[in-house]
N, C-alpha and C positions, 0 to 999 in steps of 0.2 A: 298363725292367725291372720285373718283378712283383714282390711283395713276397718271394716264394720264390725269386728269381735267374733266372725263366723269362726270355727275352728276350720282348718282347711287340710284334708288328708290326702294321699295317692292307695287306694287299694291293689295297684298295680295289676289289672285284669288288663287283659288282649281283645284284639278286635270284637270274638267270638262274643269270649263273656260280656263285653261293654253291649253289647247287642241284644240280651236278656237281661243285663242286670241294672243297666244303667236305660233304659224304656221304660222312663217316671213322667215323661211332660204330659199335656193335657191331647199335645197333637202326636205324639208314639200311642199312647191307650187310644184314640180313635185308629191308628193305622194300625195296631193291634187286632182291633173288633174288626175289621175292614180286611187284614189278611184272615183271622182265625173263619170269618163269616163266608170268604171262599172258598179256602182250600181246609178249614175241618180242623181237630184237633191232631188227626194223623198226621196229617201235611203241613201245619204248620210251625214247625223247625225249619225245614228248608226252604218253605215259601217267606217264612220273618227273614232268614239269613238272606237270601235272594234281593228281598226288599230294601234291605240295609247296604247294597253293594257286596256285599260278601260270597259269590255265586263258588267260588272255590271252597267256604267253608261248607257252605250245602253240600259240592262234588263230596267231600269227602265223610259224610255222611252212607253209615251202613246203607243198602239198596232199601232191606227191610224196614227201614224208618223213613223214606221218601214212596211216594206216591207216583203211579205208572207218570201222570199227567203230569210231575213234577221232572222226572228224570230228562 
């Protein structure tokens, strides 16, 4: 526990998942709407991971699920 009585956990996720799962602030949901609003729902997996520093997680991403403009 926190010092304020929070319960404090480690889900133990990696770069990748922290990337979707952990994009709860109020400034990730507008950089959300702001990458999805560019590159579409197709493209954005690689364009979020991109976003987030992660351009090697993108590489490794099937070809079929990145977008010409993203490759």
């Amino acid at each position: 526990q926190s010092r304020s009585g929070e319960r404090l956990f480690d889900l133990g996720l990696g770069p990748i998942a922290r990337a979707f799962c952990a994009a709860s602030s109020k400034t990730d949901q507008a950089d959300i709407a702001q990458v999805l609003a560019a590159h579409g729902p197709d493209g954005f997996a690689a364009a979020w991971l991109r976003h987030r520093r992660l351009a090697w997680a993108a590489d490794l991403l099937p070809s079929s699920l990145v977008p010409e403009s993203l490759r």
